[in-house]
PDB file of N, CA, C and O in Angstrom, chain B, residues numbered from 101:
ATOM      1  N   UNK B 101     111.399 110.054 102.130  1.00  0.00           N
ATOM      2  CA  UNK B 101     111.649 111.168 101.243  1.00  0.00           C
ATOM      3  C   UNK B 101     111.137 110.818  99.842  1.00  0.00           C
ATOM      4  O   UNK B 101     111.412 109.701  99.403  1.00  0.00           O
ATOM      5  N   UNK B 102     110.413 111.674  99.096  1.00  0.00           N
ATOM      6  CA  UNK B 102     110.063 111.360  97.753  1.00  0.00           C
ATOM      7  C   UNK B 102     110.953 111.767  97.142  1.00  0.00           C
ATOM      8  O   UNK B 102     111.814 112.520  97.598  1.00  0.00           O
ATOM      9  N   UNK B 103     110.880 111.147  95.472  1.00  0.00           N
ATOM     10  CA  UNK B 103     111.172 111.638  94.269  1.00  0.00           C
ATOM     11  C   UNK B 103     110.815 111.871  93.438  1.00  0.00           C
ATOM     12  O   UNK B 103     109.596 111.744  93.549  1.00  0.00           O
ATOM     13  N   UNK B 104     111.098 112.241  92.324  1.00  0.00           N
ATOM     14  CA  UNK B 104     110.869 112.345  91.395  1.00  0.00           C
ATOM     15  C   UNK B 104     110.893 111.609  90.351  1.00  0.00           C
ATOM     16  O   UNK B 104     111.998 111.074  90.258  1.00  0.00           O
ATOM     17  N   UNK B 105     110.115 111.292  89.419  1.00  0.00           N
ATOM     18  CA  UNK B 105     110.367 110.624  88.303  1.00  0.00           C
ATOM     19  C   UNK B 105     109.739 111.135  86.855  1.00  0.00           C
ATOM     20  O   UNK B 105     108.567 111.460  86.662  1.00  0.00           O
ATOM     21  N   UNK B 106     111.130 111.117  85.605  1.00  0.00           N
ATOM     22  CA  UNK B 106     110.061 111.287  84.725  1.00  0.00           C
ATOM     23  C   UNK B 106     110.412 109.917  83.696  1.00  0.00           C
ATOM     24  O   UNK B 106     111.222 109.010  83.885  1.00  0.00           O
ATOM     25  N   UNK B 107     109.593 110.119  82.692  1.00  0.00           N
ATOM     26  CA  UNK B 107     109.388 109.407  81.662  1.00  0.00           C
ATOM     27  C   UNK B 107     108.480 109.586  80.737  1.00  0.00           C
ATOM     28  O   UNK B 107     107.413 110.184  80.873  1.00  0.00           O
ATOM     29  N   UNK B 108     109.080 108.836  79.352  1.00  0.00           N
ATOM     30  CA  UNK B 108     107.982 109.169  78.265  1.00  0.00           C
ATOM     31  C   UNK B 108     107.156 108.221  78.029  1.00  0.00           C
ATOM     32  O   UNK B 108     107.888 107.246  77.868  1.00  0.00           O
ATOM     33  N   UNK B 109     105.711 107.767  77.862  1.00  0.00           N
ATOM     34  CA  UNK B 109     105.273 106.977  77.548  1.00  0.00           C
ATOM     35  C   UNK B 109     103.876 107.477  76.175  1.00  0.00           C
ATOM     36  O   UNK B 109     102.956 108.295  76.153  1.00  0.00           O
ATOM     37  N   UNK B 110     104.434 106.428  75.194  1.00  0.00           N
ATOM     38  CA  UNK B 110     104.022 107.075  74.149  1.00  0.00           C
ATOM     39  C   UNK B 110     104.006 107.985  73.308  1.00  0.00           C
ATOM     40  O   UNK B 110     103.194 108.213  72.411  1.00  0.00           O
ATOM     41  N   UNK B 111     105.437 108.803  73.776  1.00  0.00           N
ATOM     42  CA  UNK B 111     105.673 109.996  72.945  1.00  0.00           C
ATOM     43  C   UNK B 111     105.683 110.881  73.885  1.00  0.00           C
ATOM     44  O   UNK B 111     106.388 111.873  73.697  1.00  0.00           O
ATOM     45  N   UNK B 112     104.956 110.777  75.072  1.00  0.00           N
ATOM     46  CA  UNK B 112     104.803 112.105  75.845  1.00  0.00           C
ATOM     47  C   UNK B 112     105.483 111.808  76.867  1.00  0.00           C
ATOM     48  O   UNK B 112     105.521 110.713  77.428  1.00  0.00           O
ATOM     49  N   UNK B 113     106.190 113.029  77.221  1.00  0.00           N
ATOM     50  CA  UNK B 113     106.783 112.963  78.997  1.00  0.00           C
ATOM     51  C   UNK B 113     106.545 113.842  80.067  1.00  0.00           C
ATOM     52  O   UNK B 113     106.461 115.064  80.194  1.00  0.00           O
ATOM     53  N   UNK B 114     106.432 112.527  81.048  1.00  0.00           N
ATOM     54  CA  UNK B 114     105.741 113.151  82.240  1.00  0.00           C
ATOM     55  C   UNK B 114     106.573 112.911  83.225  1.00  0.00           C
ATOM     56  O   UNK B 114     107.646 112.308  83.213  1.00  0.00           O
ATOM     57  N   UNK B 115     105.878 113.535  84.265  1.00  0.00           N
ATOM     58  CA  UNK B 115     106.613 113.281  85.979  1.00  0.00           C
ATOM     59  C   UNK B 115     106.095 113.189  87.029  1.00  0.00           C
ATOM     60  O   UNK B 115     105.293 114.092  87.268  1.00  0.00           O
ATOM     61  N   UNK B 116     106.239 112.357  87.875  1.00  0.00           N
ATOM     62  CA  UNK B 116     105.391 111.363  89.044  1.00  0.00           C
ATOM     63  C   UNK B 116     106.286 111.640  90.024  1.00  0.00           C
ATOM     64  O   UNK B 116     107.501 111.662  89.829  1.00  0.00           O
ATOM     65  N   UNK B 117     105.632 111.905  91.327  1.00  0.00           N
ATOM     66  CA  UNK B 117     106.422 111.782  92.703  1.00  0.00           C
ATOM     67  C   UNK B 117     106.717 110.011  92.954  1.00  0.00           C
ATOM     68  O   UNK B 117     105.977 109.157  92.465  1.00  0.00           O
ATOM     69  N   UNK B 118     107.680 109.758  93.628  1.00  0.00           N
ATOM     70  CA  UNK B 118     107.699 108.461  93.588  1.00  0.00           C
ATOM     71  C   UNK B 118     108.383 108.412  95.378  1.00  0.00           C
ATOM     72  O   UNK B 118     109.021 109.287  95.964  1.00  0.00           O
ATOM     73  N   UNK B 119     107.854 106.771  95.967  1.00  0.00           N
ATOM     74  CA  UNK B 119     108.644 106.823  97.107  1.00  0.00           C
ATOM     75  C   UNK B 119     108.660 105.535  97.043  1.00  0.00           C
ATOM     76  O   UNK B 119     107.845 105.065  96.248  1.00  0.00           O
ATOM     77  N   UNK B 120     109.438 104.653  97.721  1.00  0.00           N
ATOM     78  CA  UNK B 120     110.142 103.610  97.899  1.00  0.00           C
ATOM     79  C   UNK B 120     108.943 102.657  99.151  1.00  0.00           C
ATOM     80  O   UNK B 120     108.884 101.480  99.507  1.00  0.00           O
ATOM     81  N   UNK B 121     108.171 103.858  99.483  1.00  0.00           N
ATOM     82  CA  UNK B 121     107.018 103.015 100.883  1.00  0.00           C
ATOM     83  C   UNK B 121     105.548 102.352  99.379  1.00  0.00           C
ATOM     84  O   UNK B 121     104.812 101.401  99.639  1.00  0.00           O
ATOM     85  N   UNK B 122     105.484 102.932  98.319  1.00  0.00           N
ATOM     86  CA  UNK B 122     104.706 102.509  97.912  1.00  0.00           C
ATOM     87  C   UNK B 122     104.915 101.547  96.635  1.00  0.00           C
ATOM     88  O   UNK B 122     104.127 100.767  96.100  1.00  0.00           O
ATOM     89  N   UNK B 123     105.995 101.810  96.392  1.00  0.00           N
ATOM     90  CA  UNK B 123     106.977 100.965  95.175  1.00  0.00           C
ATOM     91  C   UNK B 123     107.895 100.324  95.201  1.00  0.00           C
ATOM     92  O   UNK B 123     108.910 100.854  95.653  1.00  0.00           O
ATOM     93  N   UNK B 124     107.969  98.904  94.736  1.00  0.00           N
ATOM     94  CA  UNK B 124     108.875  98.432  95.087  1.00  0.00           C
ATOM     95  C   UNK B 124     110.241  98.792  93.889  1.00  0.00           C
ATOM     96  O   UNK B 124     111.391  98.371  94.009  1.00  0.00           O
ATOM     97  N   UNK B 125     109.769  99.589  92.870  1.00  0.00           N
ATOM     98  CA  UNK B 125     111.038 100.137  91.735  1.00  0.00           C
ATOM     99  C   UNK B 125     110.001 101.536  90.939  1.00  0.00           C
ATOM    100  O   UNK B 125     108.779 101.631  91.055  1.00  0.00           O
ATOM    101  N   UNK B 126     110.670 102.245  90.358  1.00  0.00           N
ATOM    102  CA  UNK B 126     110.145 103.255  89.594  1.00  0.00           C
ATOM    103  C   UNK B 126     109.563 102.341  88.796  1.00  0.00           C
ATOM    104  O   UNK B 126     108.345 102.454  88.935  1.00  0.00           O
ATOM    105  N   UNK B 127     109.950 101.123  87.696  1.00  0.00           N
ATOM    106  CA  UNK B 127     109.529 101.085  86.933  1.00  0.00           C
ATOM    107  C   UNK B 127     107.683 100.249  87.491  1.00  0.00           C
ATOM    108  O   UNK B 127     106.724 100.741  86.897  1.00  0.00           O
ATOM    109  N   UNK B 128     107.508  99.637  88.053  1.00  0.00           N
ATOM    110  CA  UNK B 128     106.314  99.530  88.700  1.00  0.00           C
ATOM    111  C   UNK B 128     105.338 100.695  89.267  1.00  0.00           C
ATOM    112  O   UNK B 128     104.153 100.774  89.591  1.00  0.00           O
ATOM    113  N   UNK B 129     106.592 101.657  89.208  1.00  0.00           N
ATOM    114  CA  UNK B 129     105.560 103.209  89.827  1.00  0.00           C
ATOM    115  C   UNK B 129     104.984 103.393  88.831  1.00  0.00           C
ATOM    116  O   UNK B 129     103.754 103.360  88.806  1.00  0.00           O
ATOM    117  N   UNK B 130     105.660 103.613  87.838  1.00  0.00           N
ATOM    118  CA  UNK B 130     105.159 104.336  86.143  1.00  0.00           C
ATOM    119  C   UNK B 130     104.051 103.386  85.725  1.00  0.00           C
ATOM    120  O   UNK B 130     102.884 103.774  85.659  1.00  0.00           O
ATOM    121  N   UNK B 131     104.462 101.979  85.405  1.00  0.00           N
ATOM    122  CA  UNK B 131     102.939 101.013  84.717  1.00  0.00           C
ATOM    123  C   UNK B 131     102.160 101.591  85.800  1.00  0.00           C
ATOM    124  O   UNK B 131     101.292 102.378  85.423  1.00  0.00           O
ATOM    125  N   UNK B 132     102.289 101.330  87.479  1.00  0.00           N
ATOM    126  CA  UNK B 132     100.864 101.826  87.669  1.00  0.00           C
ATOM    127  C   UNK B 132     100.436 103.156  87.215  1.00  0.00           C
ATOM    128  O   UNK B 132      99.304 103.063  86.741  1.00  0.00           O
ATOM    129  N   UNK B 133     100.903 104.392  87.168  1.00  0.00           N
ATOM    130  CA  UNK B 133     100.821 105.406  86.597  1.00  0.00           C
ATOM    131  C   UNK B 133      99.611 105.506  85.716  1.00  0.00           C
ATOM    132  O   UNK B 133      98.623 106.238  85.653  1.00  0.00           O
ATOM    133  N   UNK B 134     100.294 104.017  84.770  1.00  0.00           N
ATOM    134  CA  UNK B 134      99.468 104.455  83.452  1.00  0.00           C
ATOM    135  C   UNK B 134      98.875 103.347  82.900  1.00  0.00           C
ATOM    136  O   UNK B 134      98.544 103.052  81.752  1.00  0.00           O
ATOM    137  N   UNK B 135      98.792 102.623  84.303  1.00  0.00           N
ATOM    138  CA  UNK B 135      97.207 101.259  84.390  1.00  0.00           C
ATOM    139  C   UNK B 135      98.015 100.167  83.768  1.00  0.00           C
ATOM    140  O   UNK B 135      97.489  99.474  82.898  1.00  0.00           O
ATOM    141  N   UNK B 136      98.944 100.005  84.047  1.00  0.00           N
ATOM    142  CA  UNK B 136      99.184  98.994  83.347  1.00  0.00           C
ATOM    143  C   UNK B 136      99.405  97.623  84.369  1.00  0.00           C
ATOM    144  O   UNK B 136     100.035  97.689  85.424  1.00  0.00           O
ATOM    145  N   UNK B 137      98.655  96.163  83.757  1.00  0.00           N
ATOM    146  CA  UNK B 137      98.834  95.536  84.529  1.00  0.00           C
ATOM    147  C   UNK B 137      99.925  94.454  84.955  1.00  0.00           C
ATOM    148  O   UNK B 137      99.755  93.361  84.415  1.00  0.00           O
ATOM    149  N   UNK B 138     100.988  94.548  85.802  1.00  0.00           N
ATOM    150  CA  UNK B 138     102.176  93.744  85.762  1.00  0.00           C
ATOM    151  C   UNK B 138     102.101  92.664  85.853  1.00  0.00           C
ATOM    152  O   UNK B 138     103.182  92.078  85.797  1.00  0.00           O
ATOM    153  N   UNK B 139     100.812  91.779  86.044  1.00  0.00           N
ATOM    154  CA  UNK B 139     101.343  90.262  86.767  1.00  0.00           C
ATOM    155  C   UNK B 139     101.921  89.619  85.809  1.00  0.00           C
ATOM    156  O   UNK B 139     103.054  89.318  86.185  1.00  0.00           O
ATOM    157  N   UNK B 140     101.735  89.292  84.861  1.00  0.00           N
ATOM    158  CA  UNK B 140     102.087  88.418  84.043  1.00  0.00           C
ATOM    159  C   UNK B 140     103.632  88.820  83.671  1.00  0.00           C
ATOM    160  O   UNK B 140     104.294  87.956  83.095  1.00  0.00           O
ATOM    161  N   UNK B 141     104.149  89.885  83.921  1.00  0.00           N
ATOM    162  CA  UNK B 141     105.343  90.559  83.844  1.00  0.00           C
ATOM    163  C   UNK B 141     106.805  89.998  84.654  1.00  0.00           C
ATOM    164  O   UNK B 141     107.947  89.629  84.381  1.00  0.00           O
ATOM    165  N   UNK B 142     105.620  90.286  86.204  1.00  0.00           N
ATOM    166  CA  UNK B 142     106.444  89.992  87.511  1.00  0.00           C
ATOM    167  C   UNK B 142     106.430  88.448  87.868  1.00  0.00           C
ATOM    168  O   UNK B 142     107.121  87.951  88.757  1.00  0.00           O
ATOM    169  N   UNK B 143     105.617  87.811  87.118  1.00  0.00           N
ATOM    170  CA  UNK B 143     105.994  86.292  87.052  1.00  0.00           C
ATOM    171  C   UNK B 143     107.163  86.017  85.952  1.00  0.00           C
ATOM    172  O   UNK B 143     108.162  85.378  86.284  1.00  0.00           O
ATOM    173  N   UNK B 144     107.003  86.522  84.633  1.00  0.00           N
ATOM    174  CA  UNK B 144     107.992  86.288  83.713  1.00  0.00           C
ATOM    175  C   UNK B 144     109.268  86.351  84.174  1.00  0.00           C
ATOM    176  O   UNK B 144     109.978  85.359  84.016  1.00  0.00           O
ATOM    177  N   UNK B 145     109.787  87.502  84.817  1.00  0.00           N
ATOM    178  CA  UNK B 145     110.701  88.122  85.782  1.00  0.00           C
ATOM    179  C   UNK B 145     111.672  87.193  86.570  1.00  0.00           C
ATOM    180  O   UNK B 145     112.828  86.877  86.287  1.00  0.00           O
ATOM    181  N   UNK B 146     110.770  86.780  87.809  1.00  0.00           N
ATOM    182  CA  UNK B 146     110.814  85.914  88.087  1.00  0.00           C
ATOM    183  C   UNK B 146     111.363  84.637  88.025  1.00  0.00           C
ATOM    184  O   UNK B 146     112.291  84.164  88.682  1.00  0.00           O
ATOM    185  N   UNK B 147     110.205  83.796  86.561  1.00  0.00           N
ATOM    186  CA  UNK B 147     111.369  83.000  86.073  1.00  0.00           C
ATOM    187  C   UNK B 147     112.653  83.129  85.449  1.00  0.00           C
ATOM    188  O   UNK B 147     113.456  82.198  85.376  1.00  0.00           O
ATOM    189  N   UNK B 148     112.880  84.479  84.922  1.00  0.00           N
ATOM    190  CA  UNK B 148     113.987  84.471  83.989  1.00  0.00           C
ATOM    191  C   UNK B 148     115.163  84.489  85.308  1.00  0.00           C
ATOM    192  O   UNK B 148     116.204  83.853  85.143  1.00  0.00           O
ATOM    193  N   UNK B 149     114.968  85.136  86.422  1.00  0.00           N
ATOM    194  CA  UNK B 149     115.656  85.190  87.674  1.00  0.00           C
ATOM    195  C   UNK B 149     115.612  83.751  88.211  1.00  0.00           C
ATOM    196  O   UNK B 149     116.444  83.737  89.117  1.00  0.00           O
ATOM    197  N   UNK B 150     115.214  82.883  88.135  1.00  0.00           N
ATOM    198  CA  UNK B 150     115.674  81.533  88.862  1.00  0.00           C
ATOM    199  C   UNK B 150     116.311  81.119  87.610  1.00  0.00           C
ATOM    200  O   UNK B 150     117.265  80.349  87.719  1.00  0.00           O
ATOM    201  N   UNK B 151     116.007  81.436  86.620  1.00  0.00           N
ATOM    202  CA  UNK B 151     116.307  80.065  85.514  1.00  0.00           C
ATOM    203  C   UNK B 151     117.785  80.774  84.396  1.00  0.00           C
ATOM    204  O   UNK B 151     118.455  80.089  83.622  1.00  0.00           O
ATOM    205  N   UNK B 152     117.917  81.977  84.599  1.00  0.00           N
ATOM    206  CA  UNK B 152     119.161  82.676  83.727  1.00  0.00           C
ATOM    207  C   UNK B 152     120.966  82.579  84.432  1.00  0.00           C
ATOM    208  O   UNK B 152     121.286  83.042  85.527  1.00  0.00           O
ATOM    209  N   UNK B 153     121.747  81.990  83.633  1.00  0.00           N
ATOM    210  CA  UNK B 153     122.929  81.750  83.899  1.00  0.00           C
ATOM    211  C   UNK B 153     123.716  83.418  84.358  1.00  0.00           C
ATOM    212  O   UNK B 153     124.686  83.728  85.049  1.00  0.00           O
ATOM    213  N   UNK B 154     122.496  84.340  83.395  1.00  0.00           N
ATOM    214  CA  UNK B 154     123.502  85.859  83.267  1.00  0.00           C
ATOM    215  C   UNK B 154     122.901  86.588  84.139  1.00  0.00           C
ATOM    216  O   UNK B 154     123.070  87.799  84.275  1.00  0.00           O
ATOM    217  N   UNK B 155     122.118  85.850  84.818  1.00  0.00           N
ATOM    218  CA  UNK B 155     121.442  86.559  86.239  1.00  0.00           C
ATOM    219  C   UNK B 155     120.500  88.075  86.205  1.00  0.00           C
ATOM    220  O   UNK B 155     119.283  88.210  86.077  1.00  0.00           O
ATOM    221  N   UNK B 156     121.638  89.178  86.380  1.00  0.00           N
ATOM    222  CA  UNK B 156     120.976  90.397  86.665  1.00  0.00           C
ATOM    223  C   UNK B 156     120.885  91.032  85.245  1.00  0.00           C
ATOM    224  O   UNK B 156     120.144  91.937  84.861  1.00  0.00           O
ATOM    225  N   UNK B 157     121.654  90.455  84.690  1.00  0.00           N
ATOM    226  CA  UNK B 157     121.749  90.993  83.170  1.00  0.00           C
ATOM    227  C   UNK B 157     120.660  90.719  82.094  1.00  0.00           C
ATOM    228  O   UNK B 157     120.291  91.315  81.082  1.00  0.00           O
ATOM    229  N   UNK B 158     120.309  89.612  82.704  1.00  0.00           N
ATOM    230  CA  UNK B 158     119.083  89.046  81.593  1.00  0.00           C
ATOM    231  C   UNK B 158     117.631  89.533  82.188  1.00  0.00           C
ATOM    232  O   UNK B 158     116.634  89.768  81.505  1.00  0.00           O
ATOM    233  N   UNK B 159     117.724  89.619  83.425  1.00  0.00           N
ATOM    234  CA  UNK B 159     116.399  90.875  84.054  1.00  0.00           C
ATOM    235  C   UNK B 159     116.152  91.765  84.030  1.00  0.00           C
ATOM    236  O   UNK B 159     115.010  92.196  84.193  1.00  0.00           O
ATOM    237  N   UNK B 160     117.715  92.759  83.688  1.00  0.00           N
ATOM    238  CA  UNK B 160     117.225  94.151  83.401  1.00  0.00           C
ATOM    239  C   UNK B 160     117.049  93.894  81.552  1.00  0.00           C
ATOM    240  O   UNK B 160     116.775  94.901  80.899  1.00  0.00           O
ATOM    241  N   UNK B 161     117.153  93.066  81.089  1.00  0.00           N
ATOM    242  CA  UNK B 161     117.396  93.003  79.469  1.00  0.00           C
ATOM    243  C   UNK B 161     116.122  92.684  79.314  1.00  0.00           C
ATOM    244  O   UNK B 161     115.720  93.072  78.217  1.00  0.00           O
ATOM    245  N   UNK B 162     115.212  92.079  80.017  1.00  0.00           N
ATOM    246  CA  UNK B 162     114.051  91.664  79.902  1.00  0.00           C
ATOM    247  C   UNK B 162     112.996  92.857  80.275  1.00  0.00           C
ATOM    248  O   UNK B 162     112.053  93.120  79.530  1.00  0.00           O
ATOM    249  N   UNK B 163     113.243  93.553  81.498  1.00  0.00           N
ATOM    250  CA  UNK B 163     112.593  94.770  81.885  1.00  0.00           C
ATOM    251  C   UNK B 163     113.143  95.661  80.695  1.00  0.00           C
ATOM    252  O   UNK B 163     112.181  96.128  80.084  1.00  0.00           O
ATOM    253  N   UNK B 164     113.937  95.922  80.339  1.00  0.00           N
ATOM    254  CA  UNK B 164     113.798  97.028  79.306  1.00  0.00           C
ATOM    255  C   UNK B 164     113.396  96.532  77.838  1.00  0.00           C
ATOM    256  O   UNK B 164     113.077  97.377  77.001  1.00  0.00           O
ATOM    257  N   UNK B 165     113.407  95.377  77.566  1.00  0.00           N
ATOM    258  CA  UNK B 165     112.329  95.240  76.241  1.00  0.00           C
ATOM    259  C   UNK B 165     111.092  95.398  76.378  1.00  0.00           C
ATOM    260  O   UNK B 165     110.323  95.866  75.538  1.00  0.00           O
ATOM    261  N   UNK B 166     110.784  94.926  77.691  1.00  0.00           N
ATOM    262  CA  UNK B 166     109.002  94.581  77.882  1.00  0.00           C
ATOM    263  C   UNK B 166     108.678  96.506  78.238  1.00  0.00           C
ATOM    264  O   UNK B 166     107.926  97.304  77.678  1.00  0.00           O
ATOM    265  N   UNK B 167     109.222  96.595  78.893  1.00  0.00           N
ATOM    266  CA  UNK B 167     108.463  98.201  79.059  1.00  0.00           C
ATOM    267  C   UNK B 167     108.930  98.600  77.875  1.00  0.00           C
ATOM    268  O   UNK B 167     108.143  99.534  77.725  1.00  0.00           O
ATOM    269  N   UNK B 168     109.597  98.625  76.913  1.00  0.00           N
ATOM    270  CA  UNK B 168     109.789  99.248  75.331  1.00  0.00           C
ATOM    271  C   UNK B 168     108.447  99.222  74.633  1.00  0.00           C
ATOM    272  O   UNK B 168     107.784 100.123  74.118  1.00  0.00           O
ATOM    273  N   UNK B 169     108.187  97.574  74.806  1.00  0.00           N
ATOM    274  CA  UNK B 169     106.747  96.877  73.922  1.00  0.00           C
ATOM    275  C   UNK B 169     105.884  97.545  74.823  1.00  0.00           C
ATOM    276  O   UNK B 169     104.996  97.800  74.010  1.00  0.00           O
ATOM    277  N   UNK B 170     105.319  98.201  76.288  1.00  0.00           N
ATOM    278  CA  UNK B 170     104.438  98.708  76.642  1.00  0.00           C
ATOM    279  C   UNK B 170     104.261 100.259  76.029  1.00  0.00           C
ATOM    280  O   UNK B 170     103.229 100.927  75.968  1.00  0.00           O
ATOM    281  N   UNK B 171     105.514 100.578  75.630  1.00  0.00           N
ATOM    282  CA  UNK B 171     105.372 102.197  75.048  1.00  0.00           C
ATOM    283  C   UNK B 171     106.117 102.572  76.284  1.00  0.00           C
ATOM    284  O   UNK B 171     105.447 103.544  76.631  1.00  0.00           O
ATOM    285  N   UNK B 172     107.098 102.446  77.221  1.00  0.00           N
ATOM    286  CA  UNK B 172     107.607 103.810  77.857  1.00  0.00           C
ATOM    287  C   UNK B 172     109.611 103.549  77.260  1.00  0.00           C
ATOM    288  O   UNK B 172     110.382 102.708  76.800  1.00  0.00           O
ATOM    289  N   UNK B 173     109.549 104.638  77.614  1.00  0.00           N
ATOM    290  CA  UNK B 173     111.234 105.430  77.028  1.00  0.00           C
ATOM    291  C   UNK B 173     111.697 106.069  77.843  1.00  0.00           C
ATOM    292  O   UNK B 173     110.829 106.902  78.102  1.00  0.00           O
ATOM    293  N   UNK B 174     112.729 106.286  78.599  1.00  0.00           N
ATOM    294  CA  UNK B 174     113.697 107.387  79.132  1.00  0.00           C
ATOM    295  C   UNK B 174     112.700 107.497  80.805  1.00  0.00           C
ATOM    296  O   UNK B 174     111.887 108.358  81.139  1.00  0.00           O
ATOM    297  N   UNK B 175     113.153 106.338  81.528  1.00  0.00           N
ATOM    298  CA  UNK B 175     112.733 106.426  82.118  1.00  0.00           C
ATOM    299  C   UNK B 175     114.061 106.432  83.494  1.00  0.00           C
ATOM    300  O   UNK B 175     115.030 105.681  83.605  1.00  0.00           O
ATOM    301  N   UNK B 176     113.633 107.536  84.361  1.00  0.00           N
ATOM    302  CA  UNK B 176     114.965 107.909  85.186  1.00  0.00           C
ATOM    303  C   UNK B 176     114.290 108.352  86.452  1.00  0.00           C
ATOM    304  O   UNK B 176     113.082 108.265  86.669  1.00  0.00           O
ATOM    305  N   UNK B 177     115.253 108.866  87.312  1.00  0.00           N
ATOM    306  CA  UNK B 177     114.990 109.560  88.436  1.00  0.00           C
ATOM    307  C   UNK B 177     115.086 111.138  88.438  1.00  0.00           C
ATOM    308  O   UNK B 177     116.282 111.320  88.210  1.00  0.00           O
ATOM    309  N   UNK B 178     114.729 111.889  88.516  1.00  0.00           N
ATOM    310  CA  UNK B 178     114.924 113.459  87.752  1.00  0.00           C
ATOM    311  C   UNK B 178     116.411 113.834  89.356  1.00  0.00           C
ATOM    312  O   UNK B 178     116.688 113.354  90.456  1.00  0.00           O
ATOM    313  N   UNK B 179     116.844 114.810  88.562  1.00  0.00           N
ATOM    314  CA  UNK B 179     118.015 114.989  89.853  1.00  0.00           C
ATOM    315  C   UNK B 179     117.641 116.743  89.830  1.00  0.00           C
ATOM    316  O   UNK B 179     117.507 117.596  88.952  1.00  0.00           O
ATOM    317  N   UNK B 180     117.539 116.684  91.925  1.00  0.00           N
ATOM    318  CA  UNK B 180     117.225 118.166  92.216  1.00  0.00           C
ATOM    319  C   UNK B 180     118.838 118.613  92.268  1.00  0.00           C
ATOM    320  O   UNK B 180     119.659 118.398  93.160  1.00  0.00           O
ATOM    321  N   UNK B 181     118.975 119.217  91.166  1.00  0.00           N
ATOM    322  CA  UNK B 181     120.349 120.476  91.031  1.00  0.00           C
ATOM    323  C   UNK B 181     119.915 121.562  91.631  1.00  0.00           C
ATOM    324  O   UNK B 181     120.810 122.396  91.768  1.00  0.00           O
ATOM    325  N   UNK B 182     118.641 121.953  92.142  1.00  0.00           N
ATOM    326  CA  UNK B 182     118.672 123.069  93.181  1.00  0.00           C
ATOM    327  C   UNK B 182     119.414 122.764  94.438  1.00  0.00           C
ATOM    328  O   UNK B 182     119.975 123.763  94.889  1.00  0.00           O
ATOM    329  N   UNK B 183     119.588 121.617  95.171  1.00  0.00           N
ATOM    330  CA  UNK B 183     119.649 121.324  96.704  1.00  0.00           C
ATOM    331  C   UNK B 183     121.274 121.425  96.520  1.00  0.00           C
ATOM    332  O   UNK B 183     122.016 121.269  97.490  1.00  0.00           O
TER     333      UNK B 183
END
C-alpha cells in the first residue's frame, strides 16, 4: 500500500507517494526525491548507533539536524481523513 508524504525542502512543500518496498524510511524517500546523496550520512548513523549510550535518541537527534543542514522541514506522513 502506498503513502503519502509531504515536506518542505527549501521553503517549498511538496508531496511524494512513498512505499516501504522501495524505502527503507520516508526520510531516505525525500533525499532521494531531491538527489541527495546519503552515504556519508548512513555511515555517520551508523556509528552514532553502535557507539551512543542514548541509543535511539541520539539517532533521531542526529537525523533531524542533518536533514535541517540539508534544507528539509516538516517532514511527515500526510493522513487520508477521507477513508
Amino acid at each position: 500500500m502506498a503513502r503519502t508524504v509531504s515536506y518542505t525542502f527549501k521553503g517549498k512543500t511538496k508531496t511524494m507517494a512513498f512505499s516501504y518496498d522501495k524505502h527503507h524510511d520516508l526520510y531516505e524517500a525525500v533525499a532521494e526525491a531531491e538527489g541527495i546523496d546519503l552515504k556519508g550520512f548512513l555511515a555517520m548513523e551508523q556509528q552514532i548507533a553502535m557507539t551512543s549510550r542514548k541509543g535511539a535518541k541520539a539517532e533521531k537527534d542526529y537525523r533531524k539536524t542533518e536533514f535541517a543542514r540539508f534544507g528539509f522541514t516538516n517532514i511527515h506522513f500526510v493522513r487520508d481523513e477521507d477513508e
